[in-house]
C-alpha positions in Angstrom: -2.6 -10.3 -7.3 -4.4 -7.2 -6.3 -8.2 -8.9 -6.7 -9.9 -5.9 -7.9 -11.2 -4.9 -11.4 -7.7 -3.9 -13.2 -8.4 -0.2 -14.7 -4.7 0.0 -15.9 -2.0 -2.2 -15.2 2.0 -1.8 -16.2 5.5 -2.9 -14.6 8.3 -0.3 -14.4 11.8 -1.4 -13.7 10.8 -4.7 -11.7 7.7 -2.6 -10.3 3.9 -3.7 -10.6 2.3 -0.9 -10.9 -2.0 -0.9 -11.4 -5.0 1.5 -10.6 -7.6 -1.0 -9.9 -11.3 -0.5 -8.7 -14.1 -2.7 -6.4 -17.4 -3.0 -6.3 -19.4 -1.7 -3.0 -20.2 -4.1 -0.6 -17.5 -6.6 -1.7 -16.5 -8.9 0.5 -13.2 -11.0 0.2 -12.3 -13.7 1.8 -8.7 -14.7 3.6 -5.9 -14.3 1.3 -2.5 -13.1 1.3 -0.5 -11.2 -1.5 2.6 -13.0 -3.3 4.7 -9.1 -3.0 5.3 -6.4 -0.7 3.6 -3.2 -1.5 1.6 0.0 -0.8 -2.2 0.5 -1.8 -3.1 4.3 -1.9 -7.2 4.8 -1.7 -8.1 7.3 -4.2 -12.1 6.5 -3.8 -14.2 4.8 -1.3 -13.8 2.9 1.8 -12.8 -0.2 3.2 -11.5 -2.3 5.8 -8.5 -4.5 6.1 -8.3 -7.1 8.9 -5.4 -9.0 9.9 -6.2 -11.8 12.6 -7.4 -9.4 15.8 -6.5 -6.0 13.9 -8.4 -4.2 11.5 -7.3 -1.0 9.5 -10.2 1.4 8.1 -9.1 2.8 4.9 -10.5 6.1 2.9 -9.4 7.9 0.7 -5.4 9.2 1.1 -5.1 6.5 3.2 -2.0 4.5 2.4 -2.0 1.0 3.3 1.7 -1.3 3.3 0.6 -5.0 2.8 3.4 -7.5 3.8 3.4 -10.4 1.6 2.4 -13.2 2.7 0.1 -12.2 5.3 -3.1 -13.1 5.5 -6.1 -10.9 5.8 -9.7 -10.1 4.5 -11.0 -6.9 2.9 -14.5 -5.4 3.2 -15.5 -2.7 1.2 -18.1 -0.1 1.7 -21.1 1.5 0.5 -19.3 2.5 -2.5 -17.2 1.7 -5.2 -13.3 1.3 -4.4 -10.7 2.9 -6.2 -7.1 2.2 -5.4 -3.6 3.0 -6.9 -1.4 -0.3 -6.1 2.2 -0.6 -6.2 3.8 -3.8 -5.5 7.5 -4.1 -4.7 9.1 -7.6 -6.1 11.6 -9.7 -4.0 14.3 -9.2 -7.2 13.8 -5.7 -7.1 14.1 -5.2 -3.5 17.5 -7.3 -3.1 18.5 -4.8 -6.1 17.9 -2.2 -4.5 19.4 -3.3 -1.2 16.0 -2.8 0.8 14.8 -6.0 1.8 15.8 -5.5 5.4 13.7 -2.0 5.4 10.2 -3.8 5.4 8.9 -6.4 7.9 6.2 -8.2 8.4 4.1 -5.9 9.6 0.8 -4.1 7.7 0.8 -0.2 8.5 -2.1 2.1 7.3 -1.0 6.0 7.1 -4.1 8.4 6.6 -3.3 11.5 4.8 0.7 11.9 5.5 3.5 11.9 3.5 3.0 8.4 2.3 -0.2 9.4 0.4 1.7 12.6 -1.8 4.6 10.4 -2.5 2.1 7.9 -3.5 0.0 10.3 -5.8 3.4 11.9 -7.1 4.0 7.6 -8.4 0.8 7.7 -9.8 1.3 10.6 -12.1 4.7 9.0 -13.0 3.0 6.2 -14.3 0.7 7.8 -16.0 3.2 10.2 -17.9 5.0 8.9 -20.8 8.3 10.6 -20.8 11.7 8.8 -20.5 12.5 10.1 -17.2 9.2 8.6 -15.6 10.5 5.4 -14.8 14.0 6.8 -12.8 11.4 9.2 -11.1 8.9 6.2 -10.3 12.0 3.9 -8.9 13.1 6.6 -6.7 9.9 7.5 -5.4 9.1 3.8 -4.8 12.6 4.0 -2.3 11.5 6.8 -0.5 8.2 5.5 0.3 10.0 2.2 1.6 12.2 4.4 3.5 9.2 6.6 5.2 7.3 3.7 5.8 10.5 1.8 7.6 10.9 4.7 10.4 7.3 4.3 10.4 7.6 0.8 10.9 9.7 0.9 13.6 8.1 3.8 15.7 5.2 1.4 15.6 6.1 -2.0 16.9 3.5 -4.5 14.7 1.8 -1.8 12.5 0.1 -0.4 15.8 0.3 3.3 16.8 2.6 4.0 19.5 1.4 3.0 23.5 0.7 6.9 24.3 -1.1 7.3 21.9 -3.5 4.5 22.4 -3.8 5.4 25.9 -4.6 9.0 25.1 -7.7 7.7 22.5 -8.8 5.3 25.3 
């Protein structure tokens, strides 16, 4: 569901969990994902375009993909490395979170989304028993951050002021 080359691939209490990689200059066309979830770029760059509104990505940025949505990806000059977690609809009624997420893609460069993401990453790369508590809570607290997130910027864009002030 991710589209890249799978480096490792697992599923932790109802979570899809994969590092996955892309080839420079690859190009892919409309499609839409079938879960909710967060894409930290550990390597590269590339750029995520939903109707009128594209997000570039490097690395630490932290993308949240809606599902359904449609969009396209271009990557760049280089190869594409990306840590992907994707949040199933049975796991997010679970955990009572549905309501936290909308429709909306958001891309945070560098914040606190991008540690929390690299802290799930070395979860699921460690083996002990405690990992997969650790990995569920972390996965909450990203969907928490990225809800206030969410609703500071109406439809994934940055607040008004601050697109006046770039302009």
């Amino acid at each position: 569901d991710y589209h890249g080359e799978s480096i490792v691939s697992g599923v932790v209490k109802g979570l899809l969990l994969a590092e996955a990689s892309y080839a420079p200059r690859t190009e892919l066309s409309q499609h839409s994902h079938r879960h909710d979830g967060f894409c930290l770029v550990l390597e590269g760059r590339s750029t995520e375009t939903y109707g009128t509104t594209a997000f570039e990505c490097e690395p630490w940025s932290v993308k949240f993909q809606p599902a359904g949505e449609w969009h396209t990806d271009v990557y760049g000059s280089e190869p594409v490395r990306c840590f992907i977690v994707q949040l199933r609809s049975e796991w997010l009624t679970r955990m009572e979170a549905t309501h936290l997420l909308r429709d909306s893609p958001l891309v945070d460069k560098g914040g606190d989304s991008a540690r929390l993401m690299m802290r799930l990453r070395a979860q699921f790369q460690s083996v002990d028993e405690e990992s997969p508590l650790l990995i569920e809570g972390l996965a909450l607290q990203l969907i928490a951050e990225t809800s206030r997130s969410l609703r500071k910027r109406p439809n994934g864009k940055p607040p008004l002021w601050l697109r006046r002030a770039k302009e």
